[in-house]
C-alpha positions as CSV (number, residue, x, y, z in Angstrom):
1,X,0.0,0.0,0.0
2,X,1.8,3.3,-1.1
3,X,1.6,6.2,1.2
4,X,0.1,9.4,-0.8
5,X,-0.4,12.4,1.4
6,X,-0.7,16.1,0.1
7,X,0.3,18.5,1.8
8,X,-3.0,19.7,4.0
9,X,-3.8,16.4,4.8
10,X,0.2,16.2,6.4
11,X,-0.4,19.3,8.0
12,X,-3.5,18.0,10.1
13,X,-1.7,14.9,10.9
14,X,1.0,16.9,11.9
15,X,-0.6,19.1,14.0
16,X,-2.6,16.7,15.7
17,X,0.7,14.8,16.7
18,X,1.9,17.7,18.2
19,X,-1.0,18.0,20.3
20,X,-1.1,14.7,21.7
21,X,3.4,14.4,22.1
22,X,3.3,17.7,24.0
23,X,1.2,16.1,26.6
24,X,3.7,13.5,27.2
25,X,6.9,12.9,28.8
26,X,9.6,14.4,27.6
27,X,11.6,11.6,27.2
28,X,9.1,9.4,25.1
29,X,7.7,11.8,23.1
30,X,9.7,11.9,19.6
31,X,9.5,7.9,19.7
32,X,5.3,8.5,20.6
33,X,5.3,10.8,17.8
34,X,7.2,9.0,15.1
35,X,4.7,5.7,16.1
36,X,1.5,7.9,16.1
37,X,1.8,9.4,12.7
38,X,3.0,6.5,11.1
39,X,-0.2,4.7,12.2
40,X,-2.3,7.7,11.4
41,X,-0.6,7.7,7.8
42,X,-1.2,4.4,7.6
43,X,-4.7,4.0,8.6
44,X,-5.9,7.2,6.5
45,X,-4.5,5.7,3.6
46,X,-6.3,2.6,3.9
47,X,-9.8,4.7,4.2
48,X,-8.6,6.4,0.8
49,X,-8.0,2.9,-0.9
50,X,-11.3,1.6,0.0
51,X,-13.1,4.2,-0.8
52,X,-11.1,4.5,-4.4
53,X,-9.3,7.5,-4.0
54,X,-5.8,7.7,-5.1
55,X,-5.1,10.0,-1.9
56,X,-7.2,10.8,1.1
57,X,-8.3,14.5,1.3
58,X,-8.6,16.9,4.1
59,X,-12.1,16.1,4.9
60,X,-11.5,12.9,4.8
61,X,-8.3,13.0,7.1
62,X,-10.3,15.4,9.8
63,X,-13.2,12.5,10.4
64,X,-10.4,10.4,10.7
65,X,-8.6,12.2,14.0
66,X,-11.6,13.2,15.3
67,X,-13.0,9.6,15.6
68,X,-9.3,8.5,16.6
69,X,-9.9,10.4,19.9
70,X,-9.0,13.8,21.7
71,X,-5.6,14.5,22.1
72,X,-5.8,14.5,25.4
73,X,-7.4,10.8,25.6
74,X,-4.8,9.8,23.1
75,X,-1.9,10.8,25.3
76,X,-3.2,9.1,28.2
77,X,-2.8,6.1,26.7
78,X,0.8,6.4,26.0
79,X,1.6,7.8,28.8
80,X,2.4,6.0,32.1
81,X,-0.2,5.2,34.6
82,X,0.1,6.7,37.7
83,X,-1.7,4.8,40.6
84,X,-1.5,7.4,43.7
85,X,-3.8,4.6,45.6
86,X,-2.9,0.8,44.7
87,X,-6.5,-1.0,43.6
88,X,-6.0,-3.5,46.1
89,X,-5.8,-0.7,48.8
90,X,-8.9,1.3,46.9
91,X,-11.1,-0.5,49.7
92,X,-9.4,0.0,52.5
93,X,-8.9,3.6,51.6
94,X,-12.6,4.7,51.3
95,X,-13.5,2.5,54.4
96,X,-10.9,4.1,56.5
97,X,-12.0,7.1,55.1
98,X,-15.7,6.3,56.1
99,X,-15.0,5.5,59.6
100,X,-12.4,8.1,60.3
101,X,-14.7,11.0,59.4
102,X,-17.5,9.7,61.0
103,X,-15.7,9.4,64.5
104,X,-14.6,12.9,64.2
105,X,-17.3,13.7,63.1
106,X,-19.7,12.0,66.0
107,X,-16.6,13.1,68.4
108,X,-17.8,17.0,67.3
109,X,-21.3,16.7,67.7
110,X,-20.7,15.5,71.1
111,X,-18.1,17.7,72.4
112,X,-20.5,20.6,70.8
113,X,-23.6,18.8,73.1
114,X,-21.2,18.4,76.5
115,X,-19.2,21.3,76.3
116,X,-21.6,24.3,74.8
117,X,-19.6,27.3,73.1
118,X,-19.1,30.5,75.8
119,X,-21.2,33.3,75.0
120,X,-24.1,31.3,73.6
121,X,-27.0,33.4,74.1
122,X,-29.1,32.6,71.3
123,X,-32.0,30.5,71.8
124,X,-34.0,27.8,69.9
125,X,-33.5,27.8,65.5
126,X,-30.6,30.7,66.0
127,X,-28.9,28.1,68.7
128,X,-28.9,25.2,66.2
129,X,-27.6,27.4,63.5
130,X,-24.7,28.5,65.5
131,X,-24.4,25.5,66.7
132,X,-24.4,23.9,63.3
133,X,-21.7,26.4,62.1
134,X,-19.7,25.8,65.0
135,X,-19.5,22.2,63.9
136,X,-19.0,22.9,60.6
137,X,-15.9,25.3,61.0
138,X,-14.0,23.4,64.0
139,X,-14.8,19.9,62.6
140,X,-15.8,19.3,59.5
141,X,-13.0,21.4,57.6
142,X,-10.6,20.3,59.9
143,X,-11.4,16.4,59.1
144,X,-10.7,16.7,55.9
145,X,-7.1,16.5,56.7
146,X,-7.7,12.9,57.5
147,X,-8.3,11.5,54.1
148,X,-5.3,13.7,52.6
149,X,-3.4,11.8,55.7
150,X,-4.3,8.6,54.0
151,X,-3.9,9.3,50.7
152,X,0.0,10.3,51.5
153,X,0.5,7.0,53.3
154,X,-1.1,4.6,51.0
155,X,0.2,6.7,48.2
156,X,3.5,6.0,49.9
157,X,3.1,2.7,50.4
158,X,2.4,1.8,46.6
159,X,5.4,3.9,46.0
160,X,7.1,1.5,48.2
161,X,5.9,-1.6,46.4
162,X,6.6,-0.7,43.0
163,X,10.3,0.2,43.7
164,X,11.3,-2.8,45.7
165,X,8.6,-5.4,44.6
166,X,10.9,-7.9,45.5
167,X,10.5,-6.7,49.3
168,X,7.2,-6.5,49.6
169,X,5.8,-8.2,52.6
170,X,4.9,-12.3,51.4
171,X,2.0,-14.0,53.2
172,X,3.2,-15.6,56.1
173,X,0.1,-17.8,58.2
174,X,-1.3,-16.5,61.1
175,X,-0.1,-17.8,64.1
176,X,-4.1,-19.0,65.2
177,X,-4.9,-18.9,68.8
178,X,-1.4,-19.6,69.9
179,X,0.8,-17.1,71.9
180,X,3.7,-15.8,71.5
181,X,6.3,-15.3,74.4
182,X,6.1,-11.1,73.6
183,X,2.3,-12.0,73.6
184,X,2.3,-13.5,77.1
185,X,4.3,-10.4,78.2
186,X,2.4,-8.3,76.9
187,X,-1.1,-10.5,79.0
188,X,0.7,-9.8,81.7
189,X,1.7,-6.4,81.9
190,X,-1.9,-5.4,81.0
191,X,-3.3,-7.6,84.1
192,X,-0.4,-5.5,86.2
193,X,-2.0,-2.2,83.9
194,X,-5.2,-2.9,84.7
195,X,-4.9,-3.5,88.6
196,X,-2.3,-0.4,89.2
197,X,-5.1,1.8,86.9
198,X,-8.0,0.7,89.2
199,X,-6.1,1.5,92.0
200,X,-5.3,5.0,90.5
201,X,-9.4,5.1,89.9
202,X,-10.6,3.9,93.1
203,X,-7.8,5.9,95.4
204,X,-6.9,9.5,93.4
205,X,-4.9,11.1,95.9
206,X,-2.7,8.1,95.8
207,X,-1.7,9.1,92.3
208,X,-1.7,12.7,93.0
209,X,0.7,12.0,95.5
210,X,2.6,10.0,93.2
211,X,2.3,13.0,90.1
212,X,3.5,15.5,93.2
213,X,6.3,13.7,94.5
214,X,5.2,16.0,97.8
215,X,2.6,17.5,99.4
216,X,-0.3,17.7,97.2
217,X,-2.3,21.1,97.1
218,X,-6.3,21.2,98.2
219,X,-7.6,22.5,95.0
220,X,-6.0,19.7,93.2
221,X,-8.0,16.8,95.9
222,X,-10.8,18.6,94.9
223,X,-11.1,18.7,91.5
224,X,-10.6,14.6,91.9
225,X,-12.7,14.2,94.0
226,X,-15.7,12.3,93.2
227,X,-19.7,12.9,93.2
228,X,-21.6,11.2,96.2
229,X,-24.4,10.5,93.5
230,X,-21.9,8.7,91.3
231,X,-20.2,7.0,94.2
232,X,-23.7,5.0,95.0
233,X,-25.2,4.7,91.4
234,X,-22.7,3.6,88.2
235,X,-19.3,3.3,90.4
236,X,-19.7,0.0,91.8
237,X,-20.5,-1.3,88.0
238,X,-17.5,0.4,86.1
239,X,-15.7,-0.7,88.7
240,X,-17.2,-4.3,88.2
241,X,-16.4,-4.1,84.9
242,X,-12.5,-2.8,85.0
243,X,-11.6,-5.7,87.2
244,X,-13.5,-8.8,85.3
245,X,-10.5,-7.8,82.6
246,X,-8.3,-9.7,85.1
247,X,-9.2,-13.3,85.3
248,X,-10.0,-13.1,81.6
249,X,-6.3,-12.0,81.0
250,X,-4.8,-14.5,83.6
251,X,-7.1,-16.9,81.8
252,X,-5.6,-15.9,78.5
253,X,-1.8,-16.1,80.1
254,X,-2.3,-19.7,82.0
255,X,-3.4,-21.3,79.5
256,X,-1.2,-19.7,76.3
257,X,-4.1,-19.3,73.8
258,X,-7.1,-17.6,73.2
259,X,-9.8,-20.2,73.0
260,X,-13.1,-19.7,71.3
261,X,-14.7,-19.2,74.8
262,X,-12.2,-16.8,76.0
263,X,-13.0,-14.6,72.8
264,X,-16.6,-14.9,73.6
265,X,-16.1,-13.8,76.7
266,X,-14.1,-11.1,76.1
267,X,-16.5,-9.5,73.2
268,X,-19.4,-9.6,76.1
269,X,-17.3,-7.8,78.9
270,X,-16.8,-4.9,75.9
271,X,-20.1,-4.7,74.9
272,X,-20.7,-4.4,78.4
273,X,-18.2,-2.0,79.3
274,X,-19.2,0.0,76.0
275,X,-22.5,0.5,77.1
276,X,-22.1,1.6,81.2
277,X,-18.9,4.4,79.4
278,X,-21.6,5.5,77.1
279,X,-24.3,5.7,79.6
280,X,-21.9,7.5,82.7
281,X,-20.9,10.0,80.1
282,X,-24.6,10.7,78.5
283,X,-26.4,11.1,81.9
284,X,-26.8,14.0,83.1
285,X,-25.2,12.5,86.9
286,X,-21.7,14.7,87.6
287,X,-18.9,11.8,88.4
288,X,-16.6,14.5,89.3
289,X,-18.1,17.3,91.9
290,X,-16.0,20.2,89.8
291,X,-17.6,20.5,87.0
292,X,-14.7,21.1,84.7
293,X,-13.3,17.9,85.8
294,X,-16.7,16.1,84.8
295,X,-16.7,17.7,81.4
296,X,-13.0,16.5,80.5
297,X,-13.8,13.1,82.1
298,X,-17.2,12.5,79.7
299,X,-15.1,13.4,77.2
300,X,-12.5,11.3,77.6
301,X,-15.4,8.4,78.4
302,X,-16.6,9.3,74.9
303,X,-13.5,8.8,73.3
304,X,-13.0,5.5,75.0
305,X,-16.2,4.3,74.2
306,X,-15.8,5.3,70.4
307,X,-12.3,3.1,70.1
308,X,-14.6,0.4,71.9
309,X,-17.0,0.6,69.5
310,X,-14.5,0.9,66.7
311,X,-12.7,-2.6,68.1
312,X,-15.9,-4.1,68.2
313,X,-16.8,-3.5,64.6
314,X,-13.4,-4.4,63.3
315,X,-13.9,-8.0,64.9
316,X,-17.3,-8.3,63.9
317,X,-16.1,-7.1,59.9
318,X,-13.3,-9.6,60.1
319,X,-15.1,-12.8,60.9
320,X,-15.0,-15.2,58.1
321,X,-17.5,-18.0,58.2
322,X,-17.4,-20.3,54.7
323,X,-20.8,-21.2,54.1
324,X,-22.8,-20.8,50.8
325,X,-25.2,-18.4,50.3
326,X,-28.6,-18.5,51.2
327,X,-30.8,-19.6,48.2
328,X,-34.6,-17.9,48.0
């Protein structure tokens, strides 16, 4: 097939190679080019020979760019793909994107509910409205940092595995129920954790005395110092709670595994736990008598109760149970 091109027709082709090279790497884009229009040439001047023309004319060659594609979508496909966020991690990435926003989220709302703004006075639909902009200027906007945090470290983290493929982490099978020696360490230090923290709870001025190193000043015992309504109502149930961790983590540490039963177990005493944080922090009983102490302390009983709530889902998501599908 002969190659007859006047010199319009060359000019198009010419031009439209120029577009699509000069959205390319520097470094590919002569070779691009020289490939491009030789397969434009050739492709034009196979339209021309079946439609029995001795050389294709403008008109003719303009259909034929314009179907081949914009310049733009042409270039894309010579040029290298760039994958900020792996596919396999494309999941993960809008799920911890999810779930991040809506903790701060949630987190917002309920700081904005415990802890109202100073110099509030406006009442009823003005008070929601400011209240609403509140949230939307000191949480929302701020949140969106978090996805641009996780684009950056799975971005990274592709980055990683493209460079040294050879490195990247092989599957390795999970140890099971087993435990490891740093396992059983760690068992016990959170049974010694857990009693020393109770302690702390149960007894603040100990630990005030401990933080001091000395005598320990009056307004600090009293901003520890506990409600009497508090004391006699959800006290003796948190309390309850803390300590059952014990003899399920000796349990764990004795026998070097975490049986089915154990896990069981375990996933009651958090829902459990969950539910008395959530309720001692949503009633409207102080637990502290100052109430600036109170407010910090529901807080930080939210936040608790959020990363309970989090672990909880996580082992819930992750249970895999082979069994075929439901038919009907």
């Amino acid at each position: 097939m002969s190659l007859t091109m006047n010199t319009d027709v060359q000019t198009l082709i010419n031009a439209y190679v120029a577009d699509v090279a000069r959205q390319l790497p520097r470094r590919q884009r002569n070779d691009v080019a020289f490939e491009l229009q030789a397969l434009l040439q050739e492709e034009l001047q196979a339209k021309a020979d079946e439609s029995g023309l001795e050389a294709p004319d403008s008109q003719m060659a303009l259909q034929l760019l314009r179907a081949f594609g914009r310049p733009e979508d042409v270039a894309a496909r010579y040029r290298p793909t760039l994958t900020v966020i792996a596919p396999e991690d494309g999941h993960a990435f809008v799920r911890a994107t999810a779930i991040g926003l809506g903790v701060i989220w949630l987190l917002g709302l309920l700081k904005l509910v415990l802890v109202p703004a100073e110099g509030s006075g406006a009442a009823g639909v003005g008070a929601f409205l400011q209240a609403l902009a509140a949230w939307w200027g000191g949480t929302v906007l701020p949140s969106l940092i978090w996805p641009g945090l996780l684009v950056v470290g799975y971005g990274l983290a592709n980055w990683s595995r493209q460079r040294r493929p050879a490195q990247a982490k092989a599957w390795t099978p999970p140890r099971g129920d087993e435990l490891s020696p740093l396992d059983r360490a760690g068992v016990a230090m959170g049974v010694v954790g857990t009693l020393a923290g109770t302690f702390a709870l149960v007894n603040p001025p100990w630990l005030l005395a401990l933080v001091w190193g000395g005598p320990v000043p009056a307004p600090a015992y009293q901003a520890l110092a506990y409600s009497e309504a508090f004391v006699s109502s959800m006290a003796p149930w948190l309390l309850l709670l803390v300590l059952l961790n014990v003899p399920l983590l000796a349990a764990v540490g004795v026998t070097g595994r975490r049986t089915p039963l154990l896990r069981q177990l375990d996933t009651v005493l958090s829902l459990l736990t969950f539910v008395a944080m959530l309720w001692t922090a949503l009633q409207a009983t102080p637990v502290f008598q100052q109430p600036a102490t109170d407010q910090s302390f529901k807080l930080a009983l939210l936040v608790l109760t959020a990363i309970t709530l989090w672990q909880l889902a996580a082992r819930w998501w992750r249970q895999v149970r082979p069994q075929p599908d439901a038919v009907g």
